[in-house]
VEXZA-290164 format. One record per residue (C-alpha): x, y, z. Coordinates in Angstrom, 3 decimals, always signed. Layout:
N
+----------+----------+----------+
!       px !       py !       pz !
+----------+----------+----------+
!        X !        Y !        Z !
...
+----------+----------+----------+
% end
This chain:
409
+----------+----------+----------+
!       px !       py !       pz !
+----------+----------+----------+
!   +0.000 !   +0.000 !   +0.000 !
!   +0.940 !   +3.653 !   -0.885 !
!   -0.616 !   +6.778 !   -0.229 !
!   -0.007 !   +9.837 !   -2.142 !
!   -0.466 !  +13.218 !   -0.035 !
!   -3.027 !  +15.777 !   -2.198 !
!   -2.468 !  +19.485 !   -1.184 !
!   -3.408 !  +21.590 !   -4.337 !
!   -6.301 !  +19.840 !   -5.906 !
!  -10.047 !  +19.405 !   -5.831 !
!  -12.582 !  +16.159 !   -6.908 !
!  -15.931 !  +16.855 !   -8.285 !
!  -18.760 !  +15.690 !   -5.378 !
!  -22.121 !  +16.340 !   -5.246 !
!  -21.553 !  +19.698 !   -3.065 !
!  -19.407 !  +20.507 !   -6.195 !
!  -15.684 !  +20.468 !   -5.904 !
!  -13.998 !  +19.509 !   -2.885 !
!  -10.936 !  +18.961 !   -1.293 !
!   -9.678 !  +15.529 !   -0.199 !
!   -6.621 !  +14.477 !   +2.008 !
!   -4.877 !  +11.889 !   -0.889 !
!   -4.771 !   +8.965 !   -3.035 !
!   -4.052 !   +5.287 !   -1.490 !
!   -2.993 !   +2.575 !   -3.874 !
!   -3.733 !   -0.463 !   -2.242 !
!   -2.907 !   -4.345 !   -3.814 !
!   -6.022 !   -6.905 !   -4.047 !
!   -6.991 !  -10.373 !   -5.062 !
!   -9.772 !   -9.928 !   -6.821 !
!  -11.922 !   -6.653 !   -8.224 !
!  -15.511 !   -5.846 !   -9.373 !
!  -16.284 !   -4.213 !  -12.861 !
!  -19.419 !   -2.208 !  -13.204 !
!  -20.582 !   -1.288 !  -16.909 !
!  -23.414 !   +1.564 !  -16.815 !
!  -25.628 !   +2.123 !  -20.195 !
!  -23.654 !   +5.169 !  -21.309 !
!  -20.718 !   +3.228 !  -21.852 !
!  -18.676 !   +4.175 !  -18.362 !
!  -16.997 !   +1.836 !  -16.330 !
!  -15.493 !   +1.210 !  -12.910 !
!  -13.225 !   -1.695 !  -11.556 !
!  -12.884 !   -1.256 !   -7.874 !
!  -12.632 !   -3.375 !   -4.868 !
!  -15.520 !   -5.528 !   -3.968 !
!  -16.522 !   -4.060 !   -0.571 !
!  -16.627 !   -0.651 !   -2.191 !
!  -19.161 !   +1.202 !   -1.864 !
!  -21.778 !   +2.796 !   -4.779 !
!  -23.963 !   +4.747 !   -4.607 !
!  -27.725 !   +3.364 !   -6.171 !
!  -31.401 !   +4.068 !   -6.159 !
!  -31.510 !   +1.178 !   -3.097 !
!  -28.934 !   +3.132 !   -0.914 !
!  -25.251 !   +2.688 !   -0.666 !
!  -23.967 !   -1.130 !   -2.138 !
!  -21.383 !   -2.695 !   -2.362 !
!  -19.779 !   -2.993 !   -5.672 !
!  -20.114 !   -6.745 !   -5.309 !
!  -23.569 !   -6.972 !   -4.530 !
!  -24.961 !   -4.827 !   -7.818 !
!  -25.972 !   -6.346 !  -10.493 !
!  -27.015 !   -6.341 !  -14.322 !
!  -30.426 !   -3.719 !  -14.226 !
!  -29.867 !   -2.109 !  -11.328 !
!  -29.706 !   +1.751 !  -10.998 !
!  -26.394 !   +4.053 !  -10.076 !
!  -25.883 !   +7.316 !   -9.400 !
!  -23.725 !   +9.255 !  -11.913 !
!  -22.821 !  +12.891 !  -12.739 !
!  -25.317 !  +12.006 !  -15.835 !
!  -27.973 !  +11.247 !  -13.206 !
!  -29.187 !   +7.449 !  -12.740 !
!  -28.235 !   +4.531 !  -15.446 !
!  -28.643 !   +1.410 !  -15.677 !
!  -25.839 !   -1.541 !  -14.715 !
!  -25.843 !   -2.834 !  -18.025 !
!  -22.833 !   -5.447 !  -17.226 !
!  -20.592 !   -6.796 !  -14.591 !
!  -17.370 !   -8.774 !  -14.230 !
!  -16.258 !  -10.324 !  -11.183 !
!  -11.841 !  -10.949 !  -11.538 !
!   -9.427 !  -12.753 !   -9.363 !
!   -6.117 !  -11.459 !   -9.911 !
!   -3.618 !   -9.097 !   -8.317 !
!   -4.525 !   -5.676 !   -8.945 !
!   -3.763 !   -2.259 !   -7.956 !
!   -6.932 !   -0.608 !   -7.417 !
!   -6.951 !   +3.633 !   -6.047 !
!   -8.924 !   +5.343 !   -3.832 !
!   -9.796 !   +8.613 !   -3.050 !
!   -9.510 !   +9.288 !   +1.208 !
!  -11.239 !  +11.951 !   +2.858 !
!  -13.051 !  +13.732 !   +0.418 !
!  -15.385 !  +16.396 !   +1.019 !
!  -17.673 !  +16.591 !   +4.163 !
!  -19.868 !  +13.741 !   +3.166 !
!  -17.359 !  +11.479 !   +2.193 !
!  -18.079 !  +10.818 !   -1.529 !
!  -16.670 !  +11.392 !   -4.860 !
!  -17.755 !  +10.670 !   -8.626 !
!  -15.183 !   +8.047 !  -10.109 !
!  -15.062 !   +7.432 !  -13.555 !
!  -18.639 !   +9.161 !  -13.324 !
!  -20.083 !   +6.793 !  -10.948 !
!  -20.911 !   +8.210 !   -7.059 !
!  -18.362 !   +6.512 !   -4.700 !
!  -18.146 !   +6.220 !   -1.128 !
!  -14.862 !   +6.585 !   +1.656 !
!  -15.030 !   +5.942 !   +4.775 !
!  -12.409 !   +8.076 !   +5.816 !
!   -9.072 !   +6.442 !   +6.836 !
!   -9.343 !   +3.190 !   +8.513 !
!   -8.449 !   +3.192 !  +12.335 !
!   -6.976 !   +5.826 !  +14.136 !
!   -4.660 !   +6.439 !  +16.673 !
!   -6.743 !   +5.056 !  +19.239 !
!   -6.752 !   +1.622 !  +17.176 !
!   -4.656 !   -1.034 !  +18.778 !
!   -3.315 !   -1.817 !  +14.572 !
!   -2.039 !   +1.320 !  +13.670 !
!   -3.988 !   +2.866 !  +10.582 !
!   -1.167 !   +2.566 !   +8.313 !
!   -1.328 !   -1.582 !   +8.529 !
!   -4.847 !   -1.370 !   +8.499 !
!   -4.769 !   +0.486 !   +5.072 !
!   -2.544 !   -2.560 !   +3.458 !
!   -4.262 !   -5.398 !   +4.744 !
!   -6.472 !   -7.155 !   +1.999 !
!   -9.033 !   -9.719 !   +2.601 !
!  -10.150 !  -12.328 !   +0.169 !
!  -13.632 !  -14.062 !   -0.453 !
!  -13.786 !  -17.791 !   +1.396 !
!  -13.107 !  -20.888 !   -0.750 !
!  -16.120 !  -22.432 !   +1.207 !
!  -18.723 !  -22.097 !   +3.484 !
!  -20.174 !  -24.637 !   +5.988 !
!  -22.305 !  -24.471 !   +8.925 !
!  -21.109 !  -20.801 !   +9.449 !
!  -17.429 !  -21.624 !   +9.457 !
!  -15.652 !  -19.965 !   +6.542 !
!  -12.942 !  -21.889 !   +5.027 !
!   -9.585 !  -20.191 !   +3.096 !
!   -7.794 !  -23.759 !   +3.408 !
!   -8.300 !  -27.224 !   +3.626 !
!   -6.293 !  -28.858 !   +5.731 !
!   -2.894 !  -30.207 !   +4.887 !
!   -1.085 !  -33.143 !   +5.365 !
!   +1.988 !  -33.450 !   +7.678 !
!   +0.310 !  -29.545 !   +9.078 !
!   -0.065 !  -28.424 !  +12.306 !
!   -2.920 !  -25.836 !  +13.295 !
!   -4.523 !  -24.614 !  +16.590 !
!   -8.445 !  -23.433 !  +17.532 !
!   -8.790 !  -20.682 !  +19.826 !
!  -12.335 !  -20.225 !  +21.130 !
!  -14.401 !  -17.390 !  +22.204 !
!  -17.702 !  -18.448 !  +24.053 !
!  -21.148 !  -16.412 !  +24.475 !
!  -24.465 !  -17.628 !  +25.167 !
!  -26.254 !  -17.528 !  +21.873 !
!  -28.869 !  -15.547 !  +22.902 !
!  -28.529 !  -13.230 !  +19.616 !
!  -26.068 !  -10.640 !  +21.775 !
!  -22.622 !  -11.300 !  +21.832 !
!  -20.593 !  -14.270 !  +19.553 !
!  -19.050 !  -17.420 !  +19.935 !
!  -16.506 !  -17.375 !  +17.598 !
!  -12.994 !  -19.687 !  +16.759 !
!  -10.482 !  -19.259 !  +14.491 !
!   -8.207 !  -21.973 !  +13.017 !
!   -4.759 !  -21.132 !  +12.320 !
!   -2.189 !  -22.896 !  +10.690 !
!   +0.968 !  -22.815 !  +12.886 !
!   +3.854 !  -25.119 !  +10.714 !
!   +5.152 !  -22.412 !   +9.929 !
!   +5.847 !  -18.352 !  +10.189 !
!   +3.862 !  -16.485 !   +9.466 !
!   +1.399 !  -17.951 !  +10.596 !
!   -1.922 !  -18.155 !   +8.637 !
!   -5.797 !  -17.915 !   +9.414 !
!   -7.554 !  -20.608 !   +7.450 !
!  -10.783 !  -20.846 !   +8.866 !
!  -13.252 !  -18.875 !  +11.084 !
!  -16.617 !  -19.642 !  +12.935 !
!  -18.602 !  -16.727 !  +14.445 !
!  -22.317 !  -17.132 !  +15.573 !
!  -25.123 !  -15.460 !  +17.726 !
!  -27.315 !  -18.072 !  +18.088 !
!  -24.926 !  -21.409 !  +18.929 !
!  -25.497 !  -22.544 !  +22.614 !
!  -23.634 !  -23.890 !  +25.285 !
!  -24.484 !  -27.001 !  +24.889 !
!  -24.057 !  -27.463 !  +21.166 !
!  -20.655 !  -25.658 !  +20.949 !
!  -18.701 !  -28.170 !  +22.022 !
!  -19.766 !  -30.676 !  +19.840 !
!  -18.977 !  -28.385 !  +16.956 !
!  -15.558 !  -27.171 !  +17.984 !
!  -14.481 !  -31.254 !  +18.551 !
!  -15.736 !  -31.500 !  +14.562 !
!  -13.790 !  -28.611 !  +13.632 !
!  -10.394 !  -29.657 !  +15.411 !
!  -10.268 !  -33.279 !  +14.033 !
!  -10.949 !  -31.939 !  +10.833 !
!   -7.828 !  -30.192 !  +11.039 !
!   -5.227 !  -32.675 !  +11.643 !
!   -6.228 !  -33.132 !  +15.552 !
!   -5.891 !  -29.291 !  +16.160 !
!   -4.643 !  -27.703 !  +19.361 !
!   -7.784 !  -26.240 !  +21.126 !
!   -7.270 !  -23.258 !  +23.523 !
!  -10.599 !  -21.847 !  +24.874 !
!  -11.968 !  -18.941 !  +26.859 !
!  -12.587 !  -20.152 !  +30.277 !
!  -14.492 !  -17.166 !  +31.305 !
!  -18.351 !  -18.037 !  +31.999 !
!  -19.866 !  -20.320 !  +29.576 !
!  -16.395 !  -20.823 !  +28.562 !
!  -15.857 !  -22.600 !  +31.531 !
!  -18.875 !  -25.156 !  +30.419 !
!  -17.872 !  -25.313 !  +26.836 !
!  -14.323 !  -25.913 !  +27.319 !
!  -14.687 !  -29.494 !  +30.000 !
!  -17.604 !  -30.911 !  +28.134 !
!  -14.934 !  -30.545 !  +24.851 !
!  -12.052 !  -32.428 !  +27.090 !
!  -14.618 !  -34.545 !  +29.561 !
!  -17.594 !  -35.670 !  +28.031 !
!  -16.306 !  -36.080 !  +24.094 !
!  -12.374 !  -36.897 !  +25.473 !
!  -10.565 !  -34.153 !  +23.036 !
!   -7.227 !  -34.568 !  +24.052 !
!   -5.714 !  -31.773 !  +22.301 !
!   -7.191 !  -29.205 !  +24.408 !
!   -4.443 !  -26.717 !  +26.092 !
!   -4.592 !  -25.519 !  +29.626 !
!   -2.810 !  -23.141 !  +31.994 !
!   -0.882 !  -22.999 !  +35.174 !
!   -1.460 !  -19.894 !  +37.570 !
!   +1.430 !  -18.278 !  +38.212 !
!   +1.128 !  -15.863 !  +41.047 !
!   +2.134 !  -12.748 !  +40.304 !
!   +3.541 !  -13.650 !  +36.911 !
!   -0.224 !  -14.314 !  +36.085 !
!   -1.727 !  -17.614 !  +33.686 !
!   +0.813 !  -19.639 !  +31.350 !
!   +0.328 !  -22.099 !  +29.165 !
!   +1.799 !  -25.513 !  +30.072 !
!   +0.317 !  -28.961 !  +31.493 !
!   +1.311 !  -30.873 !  +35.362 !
!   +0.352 !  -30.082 !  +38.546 !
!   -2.003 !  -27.788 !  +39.200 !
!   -2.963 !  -26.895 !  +35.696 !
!   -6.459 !  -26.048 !  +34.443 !
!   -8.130 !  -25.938 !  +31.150 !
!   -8.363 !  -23.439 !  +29.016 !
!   -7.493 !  -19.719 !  +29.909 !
!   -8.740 !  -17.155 !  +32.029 !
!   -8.918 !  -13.973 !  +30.385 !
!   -7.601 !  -11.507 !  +32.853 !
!   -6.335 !   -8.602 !  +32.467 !
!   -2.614 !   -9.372 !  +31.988 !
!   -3.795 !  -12.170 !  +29.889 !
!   -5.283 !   -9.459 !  +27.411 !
!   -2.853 !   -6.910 !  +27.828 !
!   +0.159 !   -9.401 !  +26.901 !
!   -1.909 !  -10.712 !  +23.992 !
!   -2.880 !   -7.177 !  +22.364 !
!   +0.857 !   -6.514 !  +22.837 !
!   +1.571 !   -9.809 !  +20.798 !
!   -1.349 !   -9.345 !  +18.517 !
!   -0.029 !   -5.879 !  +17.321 !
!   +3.179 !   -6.966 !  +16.740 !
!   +2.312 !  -10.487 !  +14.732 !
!   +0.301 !   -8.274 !  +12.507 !
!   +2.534 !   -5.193 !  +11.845 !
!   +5.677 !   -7.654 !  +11.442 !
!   +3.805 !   -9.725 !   +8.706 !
!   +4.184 !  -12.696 !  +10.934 !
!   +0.135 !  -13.554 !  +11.489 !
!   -1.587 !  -13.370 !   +8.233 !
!   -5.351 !  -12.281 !   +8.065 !
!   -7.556 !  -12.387 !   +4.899 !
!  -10.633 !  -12.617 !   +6.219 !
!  -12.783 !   -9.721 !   +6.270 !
!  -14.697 !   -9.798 !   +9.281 !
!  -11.643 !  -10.005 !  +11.437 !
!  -10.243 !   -7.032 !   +9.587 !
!  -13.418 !   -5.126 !  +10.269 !
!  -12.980 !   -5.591 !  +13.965 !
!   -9.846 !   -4.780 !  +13.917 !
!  -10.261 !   -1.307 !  +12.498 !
!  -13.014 !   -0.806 !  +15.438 !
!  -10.864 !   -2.196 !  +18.466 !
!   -9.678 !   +0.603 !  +20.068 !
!   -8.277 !   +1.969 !  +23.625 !
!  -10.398 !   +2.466 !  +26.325 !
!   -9.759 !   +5.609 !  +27.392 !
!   -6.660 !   +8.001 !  +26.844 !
!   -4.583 !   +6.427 !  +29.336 !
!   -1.373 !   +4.521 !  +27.442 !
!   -1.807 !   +1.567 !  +29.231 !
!   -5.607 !   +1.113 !  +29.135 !
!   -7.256 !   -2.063 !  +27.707 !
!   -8.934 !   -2.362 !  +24.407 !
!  -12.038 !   -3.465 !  +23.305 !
!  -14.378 !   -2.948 !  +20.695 !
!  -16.198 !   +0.338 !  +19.922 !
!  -19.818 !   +1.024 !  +21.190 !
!  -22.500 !   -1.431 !  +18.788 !
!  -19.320 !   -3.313 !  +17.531 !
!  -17.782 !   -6.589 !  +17.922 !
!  -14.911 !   -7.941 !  +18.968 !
!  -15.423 !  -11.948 !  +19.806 !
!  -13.102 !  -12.676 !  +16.465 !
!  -10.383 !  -10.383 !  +17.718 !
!  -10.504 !  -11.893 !  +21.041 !
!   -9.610 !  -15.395 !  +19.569 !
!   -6.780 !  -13.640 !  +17.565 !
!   -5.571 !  -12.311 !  +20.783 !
!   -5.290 !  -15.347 !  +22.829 !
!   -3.845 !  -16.772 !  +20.085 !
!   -0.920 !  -13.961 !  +20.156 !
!   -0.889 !  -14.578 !  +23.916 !
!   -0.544 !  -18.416 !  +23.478 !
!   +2.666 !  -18.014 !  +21.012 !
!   +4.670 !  -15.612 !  +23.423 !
!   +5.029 !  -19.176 !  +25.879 !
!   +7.772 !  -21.157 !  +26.097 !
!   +5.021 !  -24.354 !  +26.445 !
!   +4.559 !  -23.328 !  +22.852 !
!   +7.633 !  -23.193 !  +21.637 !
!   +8.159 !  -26.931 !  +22.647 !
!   +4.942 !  -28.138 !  +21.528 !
!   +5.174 !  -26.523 !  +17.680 !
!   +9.075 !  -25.811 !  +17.798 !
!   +8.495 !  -22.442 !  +16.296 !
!   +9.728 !  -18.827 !  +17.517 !
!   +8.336 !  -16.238 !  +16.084 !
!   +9.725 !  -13.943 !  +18.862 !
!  +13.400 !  -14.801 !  +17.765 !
!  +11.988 !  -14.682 !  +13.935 !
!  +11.081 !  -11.471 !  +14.741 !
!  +14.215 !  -10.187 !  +16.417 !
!  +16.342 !  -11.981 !  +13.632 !
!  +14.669 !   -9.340 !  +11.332 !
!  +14.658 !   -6.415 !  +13.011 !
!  +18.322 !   -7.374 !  +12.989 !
!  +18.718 !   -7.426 !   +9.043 !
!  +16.496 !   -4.177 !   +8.595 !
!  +19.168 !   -2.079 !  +11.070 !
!  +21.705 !   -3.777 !   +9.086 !
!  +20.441 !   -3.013 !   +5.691 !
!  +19.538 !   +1.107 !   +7.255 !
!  +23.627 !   +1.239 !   +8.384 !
!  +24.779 !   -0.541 !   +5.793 !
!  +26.218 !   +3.123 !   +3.005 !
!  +25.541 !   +3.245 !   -0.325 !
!  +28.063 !   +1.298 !   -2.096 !
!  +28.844 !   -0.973 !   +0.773 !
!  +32.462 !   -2.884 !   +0.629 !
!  +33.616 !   -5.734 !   +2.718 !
!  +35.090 !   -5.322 !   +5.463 !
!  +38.892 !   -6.031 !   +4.546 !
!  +38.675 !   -3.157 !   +2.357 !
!  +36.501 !   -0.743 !   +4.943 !
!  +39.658 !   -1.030 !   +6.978 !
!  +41.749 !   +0.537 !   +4.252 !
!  +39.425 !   +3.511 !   +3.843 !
!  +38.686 !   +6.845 !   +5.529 !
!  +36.236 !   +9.992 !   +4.956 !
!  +37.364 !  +13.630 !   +5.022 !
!  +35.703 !  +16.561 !   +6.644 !
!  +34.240 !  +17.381 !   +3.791 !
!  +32.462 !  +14.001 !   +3.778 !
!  +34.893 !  +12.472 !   +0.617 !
!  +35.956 !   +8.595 !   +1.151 !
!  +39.360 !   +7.950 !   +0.319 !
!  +41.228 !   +4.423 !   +0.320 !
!  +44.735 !   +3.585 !   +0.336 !
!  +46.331 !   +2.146 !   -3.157 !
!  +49.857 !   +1.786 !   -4.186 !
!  +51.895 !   +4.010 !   -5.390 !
!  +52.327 !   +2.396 !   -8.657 !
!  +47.950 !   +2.143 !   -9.507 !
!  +47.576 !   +5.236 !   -8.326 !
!  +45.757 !   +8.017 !  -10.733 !
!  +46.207 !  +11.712 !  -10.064 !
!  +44.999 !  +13.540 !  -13.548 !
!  +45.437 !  +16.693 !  -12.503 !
!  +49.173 !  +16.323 !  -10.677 !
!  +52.470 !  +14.940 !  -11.855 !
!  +53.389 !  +13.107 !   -8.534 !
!  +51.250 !  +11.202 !   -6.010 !
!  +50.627 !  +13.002 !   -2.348 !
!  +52.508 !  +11.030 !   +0.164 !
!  +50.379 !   +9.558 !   +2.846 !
!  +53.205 !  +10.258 !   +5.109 !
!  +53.454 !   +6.510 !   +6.498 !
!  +55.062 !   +5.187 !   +3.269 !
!  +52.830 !   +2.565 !   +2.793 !
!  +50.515 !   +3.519 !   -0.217 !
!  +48.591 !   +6.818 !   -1.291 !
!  +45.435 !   +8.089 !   -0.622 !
!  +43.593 !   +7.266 !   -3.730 !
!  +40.155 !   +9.352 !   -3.814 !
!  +36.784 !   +6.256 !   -4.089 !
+----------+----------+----------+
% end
């Protein structure tokens, strides 16, 4: 993703023209091509949003006959094309008060950047992550993989009641290898108790005998022994209070199932969660994670204040991505996957330094030792007498050691 500052110029809107902060080019997987009756077109990302004689719809939703907005007035959809390919698509942030622009004469819709500073993904990742369409769908769980041989993967499980409020909701992720990669998702408000279980022991097995780490919160608590109890999971993780250093994963004496969310339970996971998804090393393509990502935000304005998600949102889907990050910081789970992805991440934060020291031009190392910059910020390097070039002297300076010349580089 790129984003390209506007400070001079104006887009035609509705109010007339208007200013608007920029132009982001962002990278997809697929696109949506709308063909109106005067011959206009528009390829833009699915979710995007149109404006038509229903209301605001998504590009993806529109079809052949129905009516858009234009700066013609309203046409007809007289074709569309749905493509999966890579694709640079560009989009038009901030503009005007009401947030919409004509494209290509068709009314679009922003919705101002995504996140803000109060977001625990900063707005800048949140811009350049891209979400894809499911290969499947069953039962509510959305599927971007099938499972793989020889692969290793891991449920983490939010529980509600399913009483149409809040969500039970897992996610599977596949952790053979980093980054690690979201291949399916479950999220429901009308699942209970008592059924849950059932499902999330169908789930697992279907995934190579998955890891299971649930929320042992409330119902959590119910949901998480009948899994390990009454249907015998054996895959399902537990934890090991701590005292002061708070819940860990691991197994032995003393040790529980599931998790306890508390509070330094979630605050170590955001911490994780952040960083997995700014370093690249948890991938995310689905959208409604990404949507409640963009709306989990701080608390309040105190730094170290939890997050959760904004008033009428959601964030059961986040919450399994965040126990997840929490899980991976443990040493339990280093031995039980034999992955790192805190020393994968330190291993290239050492490369970037390296590659932001390293000057333009770089030399090894034998030859840095023979070298040496002037006030006036010129790098010279010792050569013999006999290669050295001086075209506008007879004679070459004498380094006064006797060993060689200072040969400008």
């Amino acid at each position: 993703m790129s984003f390209a500052k506007n400070g001079k110029y104006l887009i035609e809107t509705p109010n007339g023209f208007e200013h608007f902060d920029g132009v982001q080019k962002v990278e997809r997987h697929e696109s949506v091509v709308l063909h109106s009756s005067d011959g206009q077109k528009l390829e833009c990302s699915p979710s995007h949003k149109i404006k038509t004689t229903k209301g605001w719809v998504e590009a993806e939703w529109i079809t052949e006959g129905d009516e858009v907005e234009t700066t013609d007035g309203v046409l007809d959809i007289v074709r569309t094309e749905h493509k999966i390919n890579e694709v640079d698509l560009f989009d038009i942030i901030n503009s005007g008060d009401d947030h919409c622009y004509y494209s290509n004469g068709f009314l679009s819709h922003n919705c101002q950047f995504i996140g803000s500073a109060s977001t625990l993904i900063s707005p800048t990742k949140l811009q350049s992550i891209s979400y894809r369409k499911p290969i499947r769908k069953k039962d509510d769980v959305d599927f971007y993989e099938e499972p793989r041989e020889h692969h290793r993967y891991i449920v983490t499980v939010d529980c509600a009641r399913g009483m149409r409020l809040d969500y039970s909701a897992f996610v599977v992720i596949d952790v053979t290898q980093i980054p690690y990669r979201v291949v399916a998702k479950f999220r429901s408000n009308i699942i209970t108790p008592m059924i849950y279980p059932q499902f999330i022991f169908n789930v697992a097995n279907y995934f190579n005998t998955a890891y299971v780490l649930v929320e042992a919160n409330d119902v959590g608590a119910q949901v998480v022994e009948a899994l390990a109890m009454e249907l015998g999971y054996e895959h399902v993780l537990k934890t090991i209070a701590k005292g002061r250093a708070g819940y860990q994963l691991g197994d032995g004496h003393g040790a529980k199932l599931g998790v306890t969310t508390s509070a330094s339970v979630k605050k170590k996971g955001c911490s994780n969660f952040k960083s997995l998804i700014e370093t690249d090393k948890l991938i995310v393509e689905d959208y409604e994670i990404f949507v409640e990502m963009t709306t989990f935000t701080r608390k309040n304005d105190n730094i170290q204040a939890s997050f959760e998600a904004e008033p009428g949102t959601n964030d059961d889907l986040v919450m399994c991505m965040v126990l997840f990050s929490w899980c991976v910081g443990s040493e339990y789970w280093k031995e039980l996957t034999d992955t790192d992805v805190s020393t994968a991440m330190y291993n290239d934060k050492l490369v970037e330094e390296e590659a932001d020291q390293m000057p333009m031009g770089f030399i090894g190392n034998d030859r840095m030792n023979e070298m040496m910059m002037d006030a006036s910020g010129s790098v010279w390097e010792i050569v013999s007498d006999e290669d050295s070039y001086y075209p506008d002297t007879n004679s070459s300076p004498s380094n006064g050691n006797g060993g060689g010349s200072w040969g400008h580089w």
